[in-house]
C-alpha positions as CSV (number, residue, x, y, z in Angstrom):
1,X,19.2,5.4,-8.3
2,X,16.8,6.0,-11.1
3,X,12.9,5.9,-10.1
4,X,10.2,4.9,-12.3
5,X,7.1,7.7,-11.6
6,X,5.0,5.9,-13.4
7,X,5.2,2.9,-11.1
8,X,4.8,5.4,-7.9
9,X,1.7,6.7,-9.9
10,X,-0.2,3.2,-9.5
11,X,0.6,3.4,-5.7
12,X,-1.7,4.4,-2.8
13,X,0.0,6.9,-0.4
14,X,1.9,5.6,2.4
15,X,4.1,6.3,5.1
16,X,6.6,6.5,2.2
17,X,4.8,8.1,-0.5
18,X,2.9,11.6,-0.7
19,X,1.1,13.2,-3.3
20,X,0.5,16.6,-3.0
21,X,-2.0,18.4,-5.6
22,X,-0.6,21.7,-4.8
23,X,2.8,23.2,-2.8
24,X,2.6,24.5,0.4
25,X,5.8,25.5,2.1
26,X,4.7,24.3,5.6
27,X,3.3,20.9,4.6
28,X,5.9,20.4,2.4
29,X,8.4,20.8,5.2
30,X,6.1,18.2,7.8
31,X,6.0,15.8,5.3
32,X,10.2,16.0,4.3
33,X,10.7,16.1,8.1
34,X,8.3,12.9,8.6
35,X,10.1,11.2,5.9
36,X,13.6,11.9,7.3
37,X,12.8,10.0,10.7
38,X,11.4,7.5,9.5
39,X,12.8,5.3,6.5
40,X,12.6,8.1,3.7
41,X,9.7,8.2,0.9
42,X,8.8,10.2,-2.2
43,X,6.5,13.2,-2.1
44,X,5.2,13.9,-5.9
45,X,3.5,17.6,-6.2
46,X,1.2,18.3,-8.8
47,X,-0.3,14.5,-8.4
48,X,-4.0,14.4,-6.6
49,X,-4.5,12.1,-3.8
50,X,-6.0,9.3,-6.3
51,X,-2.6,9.5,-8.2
52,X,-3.7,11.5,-11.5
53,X,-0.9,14.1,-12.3
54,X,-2.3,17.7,-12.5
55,X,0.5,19.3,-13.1
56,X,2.0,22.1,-11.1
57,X,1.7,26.3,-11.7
58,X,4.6,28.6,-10.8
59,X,7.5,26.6,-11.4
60,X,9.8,29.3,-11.2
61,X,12.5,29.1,-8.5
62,X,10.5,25.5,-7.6
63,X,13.7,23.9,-7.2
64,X,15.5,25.8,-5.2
65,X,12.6,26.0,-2.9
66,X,12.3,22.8,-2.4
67,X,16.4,22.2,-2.0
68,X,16.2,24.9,0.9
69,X,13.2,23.5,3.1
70,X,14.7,20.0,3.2
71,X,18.1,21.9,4.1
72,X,16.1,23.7,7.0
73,X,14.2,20.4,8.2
């Protein structure tokens, strides 16, 4: 399934969209486990609550980060 940022970009959060401007571990992990009981969603870090990407600091080990909270939740 391919999805088109740009298009989530122009949306206002929802129950099945999150921006996040930074990452925090614990919010992070609410919001995956929100998503999972209910019908899924996108969270996009590094995007301010108006939708304007600001990037994202400390990418390093980011991904597996990530992969091992939504494992845990």
């Amino acid at each position: 399934m391919e999805i088109d940022i740009q298009l989530l970009l122009h949306k206002e959060e929802s129950d099945e969209l999150e921006y996040k401007e930074g990452f925090d571990k614990d919010d992070f992990a609410q919001t995956v486990a929100a998503f999972s009981t209910h019908k899924g969603g996108f969270v996009l870090i590094g995007v301010r609550n108006d939708g304007v990407p600001v990037g994202f600091l400390k990418p390093e080990k980011f991904d597996e980060t990530i992969q091992n909270i939504a494992k845990s939740v």
